[in-house]
Backbone as JSON, one array per atom type, in Angstrom:
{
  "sequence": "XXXXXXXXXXXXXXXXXXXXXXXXXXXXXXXXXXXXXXXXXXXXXXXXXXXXXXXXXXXXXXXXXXXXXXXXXXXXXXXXXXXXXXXXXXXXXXXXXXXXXXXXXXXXXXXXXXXXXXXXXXXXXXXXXXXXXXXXXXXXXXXXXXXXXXXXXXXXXXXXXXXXXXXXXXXXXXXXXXXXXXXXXXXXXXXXXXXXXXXXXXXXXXXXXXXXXXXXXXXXXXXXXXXXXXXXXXXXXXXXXXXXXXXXXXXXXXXXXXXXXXX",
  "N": [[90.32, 44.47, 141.68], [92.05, 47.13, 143.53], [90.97, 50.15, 145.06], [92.73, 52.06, 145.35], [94.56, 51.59, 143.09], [92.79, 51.98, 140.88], [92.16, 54.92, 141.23], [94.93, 55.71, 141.41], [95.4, 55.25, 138.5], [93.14, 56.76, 136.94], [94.32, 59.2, 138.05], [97.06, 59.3, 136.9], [95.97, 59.48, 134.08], [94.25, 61.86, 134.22], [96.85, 63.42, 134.65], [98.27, 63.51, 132.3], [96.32, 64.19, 130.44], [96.02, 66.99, 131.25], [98.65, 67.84, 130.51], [98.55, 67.94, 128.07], [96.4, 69.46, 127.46], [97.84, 71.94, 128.72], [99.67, 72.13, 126.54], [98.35, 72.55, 124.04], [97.24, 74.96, 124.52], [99.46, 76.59, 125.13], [100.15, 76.76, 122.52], [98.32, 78.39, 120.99], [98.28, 80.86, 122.48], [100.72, 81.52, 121.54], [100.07, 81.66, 118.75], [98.57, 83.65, 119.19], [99.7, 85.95, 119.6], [101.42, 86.0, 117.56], [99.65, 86.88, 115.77], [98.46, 89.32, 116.84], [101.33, 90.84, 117.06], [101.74, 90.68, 114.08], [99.45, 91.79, 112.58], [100.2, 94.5, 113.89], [102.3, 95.49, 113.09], [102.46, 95.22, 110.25], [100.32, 97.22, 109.73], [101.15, 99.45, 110.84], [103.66, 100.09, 109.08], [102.37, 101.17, 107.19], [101.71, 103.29, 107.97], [99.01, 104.98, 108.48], [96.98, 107.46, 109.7], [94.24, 108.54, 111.92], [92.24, 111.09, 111.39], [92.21, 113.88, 113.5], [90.13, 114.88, 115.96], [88.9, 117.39, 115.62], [88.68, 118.13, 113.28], [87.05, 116.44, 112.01], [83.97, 115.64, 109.81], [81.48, 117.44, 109.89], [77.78, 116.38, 110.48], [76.38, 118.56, 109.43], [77.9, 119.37, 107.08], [77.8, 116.78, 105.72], [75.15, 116.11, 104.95], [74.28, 118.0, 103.44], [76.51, 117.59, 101.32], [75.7, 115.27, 100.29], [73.2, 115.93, 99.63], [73.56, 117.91, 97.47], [74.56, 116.21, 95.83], [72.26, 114.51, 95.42], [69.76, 115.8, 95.03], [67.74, 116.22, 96.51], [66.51, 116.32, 99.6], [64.87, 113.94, 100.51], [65.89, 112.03, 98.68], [68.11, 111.89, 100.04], [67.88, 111.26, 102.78], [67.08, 108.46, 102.4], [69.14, 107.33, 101.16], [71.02, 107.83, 103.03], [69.47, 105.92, 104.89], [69.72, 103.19, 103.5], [72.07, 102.95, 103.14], [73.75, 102.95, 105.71], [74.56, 104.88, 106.85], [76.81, 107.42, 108.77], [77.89, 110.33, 109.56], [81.74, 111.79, 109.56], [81.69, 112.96, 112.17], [79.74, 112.1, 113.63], [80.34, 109.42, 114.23], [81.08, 106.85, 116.29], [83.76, 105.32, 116.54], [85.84, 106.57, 114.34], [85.62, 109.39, 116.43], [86.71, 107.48, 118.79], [89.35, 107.18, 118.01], [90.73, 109.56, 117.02], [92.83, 111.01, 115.77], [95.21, 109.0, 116.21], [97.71, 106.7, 115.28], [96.87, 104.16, 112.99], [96.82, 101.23, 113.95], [95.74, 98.51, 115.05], [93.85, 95.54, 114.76], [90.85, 96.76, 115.08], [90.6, 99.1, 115.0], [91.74, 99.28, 112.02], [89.27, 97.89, 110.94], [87.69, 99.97, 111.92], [88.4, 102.22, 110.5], [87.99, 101.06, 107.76], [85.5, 101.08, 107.52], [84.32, 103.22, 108.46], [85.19, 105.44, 107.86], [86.48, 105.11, 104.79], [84.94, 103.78, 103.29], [82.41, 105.24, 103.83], [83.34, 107.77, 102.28], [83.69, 106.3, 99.77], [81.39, 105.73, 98.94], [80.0, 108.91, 98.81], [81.56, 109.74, 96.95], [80.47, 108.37, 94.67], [78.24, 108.77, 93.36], [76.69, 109.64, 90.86], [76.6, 112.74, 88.91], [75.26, 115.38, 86.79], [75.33, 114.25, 84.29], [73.79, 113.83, 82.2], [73.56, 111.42, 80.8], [71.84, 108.02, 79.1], [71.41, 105.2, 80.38], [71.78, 102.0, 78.43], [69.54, 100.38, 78.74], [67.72, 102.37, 79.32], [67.31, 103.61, 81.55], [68.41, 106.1, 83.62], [72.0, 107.63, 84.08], [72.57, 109.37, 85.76], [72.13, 110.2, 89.41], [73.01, 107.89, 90.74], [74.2, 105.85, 93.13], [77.57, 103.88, 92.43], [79.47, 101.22, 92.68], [82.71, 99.83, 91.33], [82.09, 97.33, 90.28], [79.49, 97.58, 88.91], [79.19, 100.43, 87.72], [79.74, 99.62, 85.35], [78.22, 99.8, 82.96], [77.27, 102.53, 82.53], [79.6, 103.79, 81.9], [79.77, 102.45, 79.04], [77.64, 104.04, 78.14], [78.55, 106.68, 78.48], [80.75, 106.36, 76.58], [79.57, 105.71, 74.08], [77.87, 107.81, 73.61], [79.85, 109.7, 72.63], [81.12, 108.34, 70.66], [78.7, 108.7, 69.2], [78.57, 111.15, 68.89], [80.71, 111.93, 67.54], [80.76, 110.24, 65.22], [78.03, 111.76, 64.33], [78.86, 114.3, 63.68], [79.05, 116.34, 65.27], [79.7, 119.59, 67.28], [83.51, 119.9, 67.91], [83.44, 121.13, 70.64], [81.11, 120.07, 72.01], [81.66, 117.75, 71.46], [84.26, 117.09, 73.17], [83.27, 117.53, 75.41], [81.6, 115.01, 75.87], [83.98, 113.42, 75.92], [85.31, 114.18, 78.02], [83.34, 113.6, 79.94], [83.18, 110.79, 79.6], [85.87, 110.44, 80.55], [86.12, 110.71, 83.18], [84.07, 109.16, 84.03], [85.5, 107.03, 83.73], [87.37, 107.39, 85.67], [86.28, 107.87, 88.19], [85.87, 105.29, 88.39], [88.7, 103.8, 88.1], [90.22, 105.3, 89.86], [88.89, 105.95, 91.87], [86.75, 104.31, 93.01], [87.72, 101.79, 92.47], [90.26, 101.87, 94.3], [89.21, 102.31, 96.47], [87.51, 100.49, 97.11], [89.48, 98.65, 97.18], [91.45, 98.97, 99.49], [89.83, 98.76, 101.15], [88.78, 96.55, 101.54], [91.6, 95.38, 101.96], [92.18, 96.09, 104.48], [89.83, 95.19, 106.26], [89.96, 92.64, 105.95], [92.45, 92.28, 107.26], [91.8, 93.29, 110.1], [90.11, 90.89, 110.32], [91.97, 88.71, 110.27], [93.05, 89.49, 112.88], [90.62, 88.84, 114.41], [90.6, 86.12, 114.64], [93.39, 86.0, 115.71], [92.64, 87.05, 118.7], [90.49, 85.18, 119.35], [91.78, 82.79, 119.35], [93.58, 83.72, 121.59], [91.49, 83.86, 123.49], [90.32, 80.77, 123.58], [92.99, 79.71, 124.47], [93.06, 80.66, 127.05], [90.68, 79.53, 127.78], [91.53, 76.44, 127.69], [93.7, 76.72, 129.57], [92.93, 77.06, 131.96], [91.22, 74.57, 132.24], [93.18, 73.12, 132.3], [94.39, 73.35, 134.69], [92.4, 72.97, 136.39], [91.76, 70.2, 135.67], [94.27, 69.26, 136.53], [94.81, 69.62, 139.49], [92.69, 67.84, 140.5], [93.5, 65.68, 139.62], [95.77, 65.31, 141.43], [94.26, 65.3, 143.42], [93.39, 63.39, 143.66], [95.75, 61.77, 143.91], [96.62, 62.07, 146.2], [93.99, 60.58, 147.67], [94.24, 58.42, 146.98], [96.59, 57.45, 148.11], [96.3, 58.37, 150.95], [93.69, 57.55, 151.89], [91.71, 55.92, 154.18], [90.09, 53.78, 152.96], [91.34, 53.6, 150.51], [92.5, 50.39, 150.55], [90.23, 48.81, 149.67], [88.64, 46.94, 147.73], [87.12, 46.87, 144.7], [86.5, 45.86, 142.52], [85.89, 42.09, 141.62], [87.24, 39.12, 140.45], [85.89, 36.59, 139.25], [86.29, 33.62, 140.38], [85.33, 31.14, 140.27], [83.44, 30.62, 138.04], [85.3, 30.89, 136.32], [86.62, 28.57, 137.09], [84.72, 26.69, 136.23], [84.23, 26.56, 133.5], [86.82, 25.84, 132.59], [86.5, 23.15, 133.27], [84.44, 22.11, 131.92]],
  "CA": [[91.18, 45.67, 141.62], [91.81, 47.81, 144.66], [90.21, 51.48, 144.76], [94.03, 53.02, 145.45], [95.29, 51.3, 141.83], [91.6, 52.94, 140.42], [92.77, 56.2, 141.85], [96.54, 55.77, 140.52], [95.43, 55.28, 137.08], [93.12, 58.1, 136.54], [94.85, 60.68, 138.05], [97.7, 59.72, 135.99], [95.27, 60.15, 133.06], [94.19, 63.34, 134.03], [98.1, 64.55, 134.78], [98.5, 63.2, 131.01], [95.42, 64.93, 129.78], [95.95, 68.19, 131.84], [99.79, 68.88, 130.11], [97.87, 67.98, 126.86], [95.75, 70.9, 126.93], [98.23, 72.67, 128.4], [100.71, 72.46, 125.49], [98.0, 73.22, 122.97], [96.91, 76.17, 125.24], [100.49, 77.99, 124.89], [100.43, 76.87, 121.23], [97.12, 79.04, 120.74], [99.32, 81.93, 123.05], [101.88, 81.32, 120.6], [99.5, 82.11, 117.46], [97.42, 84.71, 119.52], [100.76, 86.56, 119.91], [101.7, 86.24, 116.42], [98.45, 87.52, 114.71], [98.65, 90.73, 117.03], [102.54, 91.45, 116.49], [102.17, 91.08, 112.83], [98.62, 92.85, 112.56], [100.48, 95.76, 114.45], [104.03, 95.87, 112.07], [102.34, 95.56, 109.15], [99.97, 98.54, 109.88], [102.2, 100.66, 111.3], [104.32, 100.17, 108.25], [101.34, 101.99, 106.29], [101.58, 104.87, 108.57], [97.8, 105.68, 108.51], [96.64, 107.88, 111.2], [93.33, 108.93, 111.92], [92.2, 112.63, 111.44], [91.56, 114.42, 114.82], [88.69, 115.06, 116.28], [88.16, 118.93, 115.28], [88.62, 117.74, 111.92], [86.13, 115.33, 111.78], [83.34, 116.64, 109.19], [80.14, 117.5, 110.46], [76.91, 116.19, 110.07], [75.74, 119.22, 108.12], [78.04, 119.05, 106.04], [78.03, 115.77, 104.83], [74.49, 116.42, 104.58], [75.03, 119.05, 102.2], [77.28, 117.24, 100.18], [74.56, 114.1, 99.73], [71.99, 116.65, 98.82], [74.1, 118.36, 96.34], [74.42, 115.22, 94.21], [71.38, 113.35, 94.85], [68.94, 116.53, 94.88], [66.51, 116.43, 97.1], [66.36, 115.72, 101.16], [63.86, 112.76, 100.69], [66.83, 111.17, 98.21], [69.42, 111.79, 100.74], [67.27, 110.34, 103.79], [67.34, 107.05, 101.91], [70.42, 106.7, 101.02], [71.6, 107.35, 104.13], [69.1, 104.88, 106.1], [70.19, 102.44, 103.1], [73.33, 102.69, 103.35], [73.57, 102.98, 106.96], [75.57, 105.92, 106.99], [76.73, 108.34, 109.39], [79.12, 111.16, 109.37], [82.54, 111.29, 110.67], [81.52, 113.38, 113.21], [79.18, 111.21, 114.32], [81.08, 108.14, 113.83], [81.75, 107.01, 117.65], [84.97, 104.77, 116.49], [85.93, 107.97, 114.52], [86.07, 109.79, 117.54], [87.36, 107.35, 119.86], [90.57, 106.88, 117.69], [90.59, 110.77, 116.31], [94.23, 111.84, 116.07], [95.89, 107.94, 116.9], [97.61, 105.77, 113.88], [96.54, 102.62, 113.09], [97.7, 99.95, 114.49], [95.16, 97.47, 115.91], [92.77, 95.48, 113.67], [89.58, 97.27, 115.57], [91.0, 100.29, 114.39], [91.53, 98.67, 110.57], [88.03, 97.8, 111.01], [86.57, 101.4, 112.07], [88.65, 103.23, 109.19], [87.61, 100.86, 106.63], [84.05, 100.96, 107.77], [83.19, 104.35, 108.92], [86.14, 106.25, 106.57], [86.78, 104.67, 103.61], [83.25, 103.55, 102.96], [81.66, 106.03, 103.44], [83.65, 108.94, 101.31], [83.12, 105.78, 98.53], [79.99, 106.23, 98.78], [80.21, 110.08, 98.54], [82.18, 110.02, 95.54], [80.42, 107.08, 94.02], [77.06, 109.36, 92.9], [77.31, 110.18, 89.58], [75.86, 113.77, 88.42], [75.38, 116.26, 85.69], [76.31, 113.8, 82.47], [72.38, 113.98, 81.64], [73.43, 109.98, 80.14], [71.32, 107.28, 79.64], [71.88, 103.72, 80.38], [71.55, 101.01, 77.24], [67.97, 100.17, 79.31], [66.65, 103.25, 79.12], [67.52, 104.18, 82.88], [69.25, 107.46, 84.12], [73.36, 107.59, 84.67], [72.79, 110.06, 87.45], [71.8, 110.38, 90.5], [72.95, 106.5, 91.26], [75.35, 105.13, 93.78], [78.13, 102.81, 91.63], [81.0, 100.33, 92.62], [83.4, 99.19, 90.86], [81.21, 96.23, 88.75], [78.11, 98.1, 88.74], [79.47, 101.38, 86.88], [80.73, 99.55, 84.16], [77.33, 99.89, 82.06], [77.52, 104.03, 82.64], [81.21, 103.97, 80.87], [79.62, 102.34, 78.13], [76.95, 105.21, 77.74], [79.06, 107.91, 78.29], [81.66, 106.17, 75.09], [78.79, 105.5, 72.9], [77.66, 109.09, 73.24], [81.17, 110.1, 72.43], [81.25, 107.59, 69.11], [77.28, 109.21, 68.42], [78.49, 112.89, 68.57], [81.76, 112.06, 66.85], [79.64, 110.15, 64.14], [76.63, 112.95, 63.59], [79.8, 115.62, 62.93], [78.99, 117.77, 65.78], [80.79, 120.87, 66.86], [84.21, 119.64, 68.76], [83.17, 121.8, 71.81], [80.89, 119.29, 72.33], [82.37, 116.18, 71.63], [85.2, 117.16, 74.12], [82.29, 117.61, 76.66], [81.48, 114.29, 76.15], [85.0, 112.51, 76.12], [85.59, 114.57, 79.56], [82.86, 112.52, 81.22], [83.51, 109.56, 79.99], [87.25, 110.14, 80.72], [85.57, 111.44, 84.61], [83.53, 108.6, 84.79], [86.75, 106.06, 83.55], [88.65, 107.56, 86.52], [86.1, 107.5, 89.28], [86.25, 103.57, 88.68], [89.66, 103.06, 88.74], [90.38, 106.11, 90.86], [88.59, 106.05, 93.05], [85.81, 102.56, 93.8], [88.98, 100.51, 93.09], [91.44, 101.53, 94.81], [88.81, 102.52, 98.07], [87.22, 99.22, 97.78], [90.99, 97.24, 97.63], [92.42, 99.37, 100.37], [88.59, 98.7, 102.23], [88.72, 94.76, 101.64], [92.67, 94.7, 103.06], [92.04, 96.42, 105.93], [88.87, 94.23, 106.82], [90.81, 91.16, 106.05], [93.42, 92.33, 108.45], [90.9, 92.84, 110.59], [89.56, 89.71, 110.64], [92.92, 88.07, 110.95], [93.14, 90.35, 114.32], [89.82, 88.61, 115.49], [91.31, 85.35, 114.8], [94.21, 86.0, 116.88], [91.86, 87.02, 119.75], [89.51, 84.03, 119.28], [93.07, 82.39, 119.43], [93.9, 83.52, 123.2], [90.1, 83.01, 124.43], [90.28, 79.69, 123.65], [93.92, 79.09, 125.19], [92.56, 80.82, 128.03], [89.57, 78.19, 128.39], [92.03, 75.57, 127.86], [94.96, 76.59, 130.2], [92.22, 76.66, 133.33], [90.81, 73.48, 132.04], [94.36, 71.85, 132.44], [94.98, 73.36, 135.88], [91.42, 72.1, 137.13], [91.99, 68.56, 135.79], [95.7, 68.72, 137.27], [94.01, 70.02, 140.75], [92.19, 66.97, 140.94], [94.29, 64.41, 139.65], [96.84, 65.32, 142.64], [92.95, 64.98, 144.35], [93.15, 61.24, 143.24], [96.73, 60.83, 144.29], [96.16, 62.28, 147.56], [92.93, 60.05, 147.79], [94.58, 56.65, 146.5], [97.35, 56.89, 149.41], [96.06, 58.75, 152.4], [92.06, 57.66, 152.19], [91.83, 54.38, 154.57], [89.38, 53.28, 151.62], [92.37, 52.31, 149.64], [92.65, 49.22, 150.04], [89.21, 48.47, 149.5], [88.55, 45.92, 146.68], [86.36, 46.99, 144.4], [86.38, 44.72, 141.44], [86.45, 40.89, 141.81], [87.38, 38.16, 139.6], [84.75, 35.37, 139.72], [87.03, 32.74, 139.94], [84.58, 30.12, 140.28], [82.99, 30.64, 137.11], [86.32, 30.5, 135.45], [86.79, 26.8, 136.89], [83.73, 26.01, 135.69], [84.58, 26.78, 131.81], [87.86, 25.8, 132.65], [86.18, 22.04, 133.43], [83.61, 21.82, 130.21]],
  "C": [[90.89, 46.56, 142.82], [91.64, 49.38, 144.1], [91.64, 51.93, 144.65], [94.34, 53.03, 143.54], [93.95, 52.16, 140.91], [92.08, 54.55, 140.44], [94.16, 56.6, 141.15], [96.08, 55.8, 139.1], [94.67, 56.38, 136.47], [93.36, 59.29, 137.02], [96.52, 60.59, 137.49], [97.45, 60.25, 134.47], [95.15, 61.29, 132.96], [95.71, 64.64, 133.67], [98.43, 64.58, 133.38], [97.59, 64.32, 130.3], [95.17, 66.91, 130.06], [97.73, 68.85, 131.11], [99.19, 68.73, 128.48], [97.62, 69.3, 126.6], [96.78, 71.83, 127.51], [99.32, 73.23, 127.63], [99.99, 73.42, 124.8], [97.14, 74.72, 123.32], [98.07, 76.95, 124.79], [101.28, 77.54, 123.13], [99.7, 78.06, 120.49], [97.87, 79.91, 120.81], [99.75, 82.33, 121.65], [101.26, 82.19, 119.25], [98.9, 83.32, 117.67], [98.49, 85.69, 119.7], [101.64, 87.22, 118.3], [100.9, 87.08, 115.72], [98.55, 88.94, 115.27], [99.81, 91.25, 116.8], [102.6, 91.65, 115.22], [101.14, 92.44, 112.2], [99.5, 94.17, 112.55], [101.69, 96.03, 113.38], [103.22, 95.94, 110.76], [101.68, 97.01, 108.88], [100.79, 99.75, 109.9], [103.62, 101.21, 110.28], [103.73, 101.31, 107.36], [101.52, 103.41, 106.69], [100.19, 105.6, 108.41], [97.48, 106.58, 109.5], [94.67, 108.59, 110.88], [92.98, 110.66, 111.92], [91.97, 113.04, 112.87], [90.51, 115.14, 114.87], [87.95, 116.57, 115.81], [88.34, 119.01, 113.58], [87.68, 117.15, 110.92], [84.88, 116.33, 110.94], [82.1, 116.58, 110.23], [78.7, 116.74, 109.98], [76.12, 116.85, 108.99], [76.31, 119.36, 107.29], [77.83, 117.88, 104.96], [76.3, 115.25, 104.25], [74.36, 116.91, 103.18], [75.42, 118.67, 101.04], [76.09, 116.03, 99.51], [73.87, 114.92, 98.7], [72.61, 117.63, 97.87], [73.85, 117.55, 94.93], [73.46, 113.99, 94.38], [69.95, 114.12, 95.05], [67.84, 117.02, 95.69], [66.89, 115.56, 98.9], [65.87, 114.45, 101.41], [64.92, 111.87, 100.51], [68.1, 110.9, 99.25], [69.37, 110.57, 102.32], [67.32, 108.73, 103.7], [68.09, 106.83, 102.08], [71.15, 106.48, 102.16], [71.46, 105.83, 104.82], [69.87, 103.35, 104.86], [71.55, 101.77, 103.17], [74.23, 102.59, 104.54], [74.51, 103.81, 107.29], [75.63, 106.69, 108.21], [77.95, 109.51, 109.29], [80.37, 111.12, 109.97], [82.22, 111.7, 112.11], [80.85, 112.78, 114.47], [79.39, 109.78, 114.57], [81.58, 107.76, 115.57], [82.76, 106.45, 117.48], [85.83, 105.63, 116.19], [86.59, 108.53, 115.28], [87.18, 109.46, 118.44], [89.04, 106.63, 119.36], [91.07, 108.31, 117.12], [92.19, 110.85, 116.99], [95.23, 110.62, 116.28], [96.46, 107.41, 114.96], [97.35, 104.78, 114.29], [96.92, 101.93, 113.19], [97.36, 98.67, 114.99], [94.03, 96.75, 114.29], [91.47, 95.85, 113.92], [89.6, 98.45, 114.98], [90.82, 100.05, 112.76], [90.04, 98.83, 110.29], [87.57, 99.29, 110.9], [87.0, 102.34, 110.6], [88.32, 102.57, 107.82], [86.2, 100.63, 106.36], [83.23, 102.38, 107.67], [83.94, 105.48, 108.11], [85.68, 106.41, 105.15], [85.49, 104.69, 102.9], [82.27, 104.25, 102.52], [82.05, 107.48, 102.56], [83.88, 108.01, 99.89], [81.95, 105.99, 98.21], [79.27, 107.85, 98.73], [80.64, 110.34, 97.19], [81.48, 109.16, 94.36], [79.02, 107.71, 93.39], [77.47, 110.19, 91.92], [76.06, 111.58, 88.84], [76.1, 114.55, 87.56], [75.7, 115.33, 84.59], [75.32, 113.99, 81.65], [72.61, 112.39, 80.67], [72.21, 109.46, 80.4], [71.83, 105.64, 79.07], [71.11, 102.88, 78.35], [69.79, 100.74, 77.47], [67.0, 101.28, 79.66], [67.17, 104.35, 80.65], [68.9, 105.47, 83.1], [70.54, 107.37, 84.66], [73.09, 108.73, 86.02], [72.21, 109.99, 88.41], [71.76, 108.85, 90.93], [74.43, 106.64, 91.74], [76.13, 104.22, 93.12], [78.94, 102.01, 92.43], [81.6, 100.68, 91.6], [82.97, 98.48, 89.55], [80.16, 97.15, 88.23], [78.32, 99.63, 87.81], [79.72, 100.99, 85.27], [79.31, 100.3, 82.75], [77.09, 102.07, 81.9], [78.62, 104.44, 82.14], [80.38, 103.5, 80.01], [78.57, 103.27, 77.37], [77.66, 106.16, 77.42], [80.32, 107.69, 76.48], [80.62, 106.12, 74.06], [78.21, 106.69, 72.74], [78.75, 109.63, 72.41], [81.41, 109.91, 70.9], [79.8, 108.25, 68.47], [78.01, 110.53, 67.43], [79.55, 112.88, 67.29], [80.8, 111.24, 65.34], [78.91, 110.94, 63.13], [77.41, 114.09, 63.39], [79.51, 116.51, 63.95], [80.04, 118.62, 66.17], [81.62, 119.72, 67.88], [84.16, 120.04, 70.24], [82.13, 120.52, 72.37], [81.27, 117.62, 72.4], [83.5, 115.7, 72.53], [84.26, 116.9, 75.51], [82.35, 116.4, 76.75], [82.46, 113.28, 76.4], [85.37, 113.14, 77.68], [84.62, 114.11, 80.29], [82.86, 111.44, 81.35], [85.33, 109.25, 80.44], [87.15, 110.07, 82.87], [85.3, 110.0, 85.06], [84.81, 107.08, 84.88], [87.72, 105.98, 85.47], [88.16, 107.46, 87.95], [85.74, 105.81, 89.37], [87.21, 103.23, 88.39], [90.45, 104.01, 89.69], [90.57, 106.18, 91.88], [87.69, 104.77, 93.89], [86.89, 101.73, 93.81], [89.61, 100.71, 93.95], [90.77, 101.84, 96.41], [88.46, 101.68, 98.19], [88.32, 98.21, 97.93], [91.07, 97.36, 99.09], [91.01, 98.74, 101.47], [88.87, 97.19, 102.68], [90.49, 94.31, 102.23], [92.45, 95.1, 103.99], [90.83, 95.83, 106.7], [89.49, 92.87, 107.02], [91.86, 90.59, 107.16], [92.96, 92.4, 110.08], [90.33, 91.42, 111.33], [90.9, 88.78, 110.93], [93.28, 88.06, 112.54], [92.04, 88.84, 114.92], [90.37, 87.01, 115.43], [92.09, 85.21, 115.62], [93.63, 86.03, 118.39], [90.93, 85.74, 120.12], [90.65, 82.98, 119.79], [93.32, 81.93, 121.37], [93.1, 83.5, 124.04], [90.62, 81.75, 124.37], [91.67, 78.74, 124.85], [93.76, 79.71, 126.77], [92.12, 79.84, 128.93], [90.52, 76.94, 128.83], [93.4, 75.47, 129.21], [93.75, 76.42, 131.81], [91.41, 75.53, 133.32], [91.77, 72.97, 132.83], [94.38, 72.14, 134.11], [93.92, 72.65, 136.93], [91.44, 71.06, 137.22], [92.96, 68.43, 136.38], [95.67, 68.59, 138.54], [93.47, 68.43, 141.19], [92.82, 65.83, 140.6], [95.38, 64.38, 140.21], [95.63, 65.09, 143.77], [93.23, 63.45, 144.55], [94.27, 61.04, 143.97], [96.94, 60.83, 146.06], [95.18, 61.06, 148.14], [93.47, 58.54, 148.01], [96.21, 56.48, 148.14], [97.34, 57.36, 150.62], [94.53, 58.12, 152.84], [92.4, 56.1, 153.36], [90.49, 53.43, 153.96], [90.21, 52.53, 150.56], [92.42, 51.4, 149.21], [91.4, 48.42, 149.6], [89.08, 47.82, 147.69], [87.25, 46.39, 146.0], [85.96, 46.37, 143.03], [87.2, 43.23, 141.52], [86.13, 40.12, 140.26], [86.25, 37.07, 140.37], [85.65, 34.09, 138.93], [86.43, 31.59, 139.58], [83.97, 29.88, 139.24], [84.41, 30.46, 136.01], [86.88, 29.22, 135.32], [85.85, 26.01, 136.57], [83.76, 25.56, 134.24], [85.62, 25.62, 131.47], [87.9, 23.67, 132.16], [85.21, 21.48, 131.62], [85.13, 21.52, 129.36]]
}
C-alpha cells in the first residue's frame, strides 16, 4: 500500500469524524439554548424581583430577631455558624442582584439560598408555648421543617384534649387551641410552602447548570472537530503534494503466498 492511499484514507476518517462531533456539538448548542430560554420565560413569568439594596435587612437586626426567639447570644452564635447563615445585608448575591427580577438560574439559586432559607429559618423557631414533646424534650426554642415539627403539633393538640378533659376555664383552653392552631399554620404556612417554592427554584437552578455544562462541552467538541478537520486537509495536502507519496509502505509477501499456495 502506497503512503498517499494511507494518507487518503485517514484524512477522510478524520473529515468523517470531525462533522461527527461537529453535529453533536450544535446539538448540545441546541439544548444549551433551550435550557437558558426556558429557565428565563418561566421565571420571568413568576415576576420575582429582588428587594433593593437599601432594603436589605441589616445584620443587627437579624441579630436581634435570632436573639429574641432563641434567648441568649451564645444560642444565636450557633445557630448561625450551624446553619451557615448570614444576613441579607451581608448576603454578597443579595447585593449583587438587589433591585433586578429573576430571571437567570444563578439568581434562582441566590434567592432560594440566601432569601428564602434563611427567613425559614427565622420563622421556623418556635417560642412561648412552654410545650413539651411526648419525650420529655422542650417545644421551644428549636428550629423545625416541615417533617420535623410534626411531633410539636401533637403536643400542642394533646394539651388542648388535657385542658379540655380536666374542665378548665375556656380562657385557657382557647390559649391552647391558638398555638396549636399557630403551630398548624407555621407548617403549612409557612416550612411548606418556603421549602416547595426553595426546592423549585433550586431545581431550576440546576436545570440552568445543565444547560451551561451543555455549551462547555459543545464548545470542547466544536474545536475538537475543527482541529481534526485542520489536519485531515493536513493529510490531503500531504498524500498529493509530499514527493513521499508514492512511497510503498506495506508489501505483500508474495512468495510466501506461493509457497502455501504449492503445499
Amino acid at each position: 500500500m502506497k503512503r498517499r492511499t494511507l494518507d487518503i484514507a485517514f484524512s477522510i476518517g478524520g473529515v468523517v469524524f470531525s462533522l461527527l462531533l461537529l453535529v453533536v456539538g450544535l446539538i448540545l448548542v441546541n439544548q444549551k439554548n433551550f435550557a437558558t430560554t426556558y429557565v428565563h420565560d418561566q421565571l420571568q413569568e413568576q415576576a420575582i424581583s429582588f428587594k433593593p439594596a437599601k432594603a436589605l435587612v441589616s445584620d443587627a437586626d437579624f441579630q436581634a430577631t435570632l436573639l429574641k426567639s432563641l434567648g441568649s447570644q451564645a444560642a444565636v452564635d450557633k445557630f448561625v455558624a450551624d446553619k451557615h447563615l448570614t444576613s441579607e445585608a451581608a448576603s454578597p448575591c443579595l447585593n449583587k442582584y438587589a433591585g433586578q427580577q429573576m430571571l437567570t438560574g444563578k439568581q434562582a439559586e441566590c434567592y432560594a439560598q440566601d432569601f428564602i432559607r434563611l427567613h425559614a429559618l427565622e420563622s421556623s423557631i418556635v417560642t412561648g408555648t412552654g410545650l413539651k414533646n411526648a419525650d420529655g424534650t422542650a417545644v421551644d426554642g428549636v428550629s423545625y421543617t416541615y417533617a420535623t415539627i410534626s411531633p410539636a403539633i401533637t403536643a400542642a393538640n394533646a394539651a388542648v384534649k388535657a385542658a379540655t378533659d380536666a374542665g378548665q376555664p375556656q380562657a385557657n383552653i382557647d390559649k391552647l387551641q391558638k398555638q396549636a392552631t399557630s403551630l398548624q399554620s407555621l407548617r403549612v404556612d409557612t416550612l411548606l410552602r418556603a421549602q416547595t417554592l426553595r426546592g423549585l427554584l433550586l431545581t431550576t437552578y440546576g436545570f440552568s447548570v445543565f444547560g451551561d455544562r451543555a455549551g462547555q462541552a459543545a464548545w470542547v467538541l466544536m474545536i475538537g472537530a475543527i482541529l481534526i478537520f485542520l489536519l485531515s486537509i493536513a493529510g490531503f495536502v500531504h498524500a498529493f503534494a509530499s514527493k513521499k507519496a508514492d512511497t510503498v509502505i506495506l508489501v505483500a509477501d508474495h512468495h510466501d503466498h506461493k509457497e502455501m499456495a504449492s503445499v
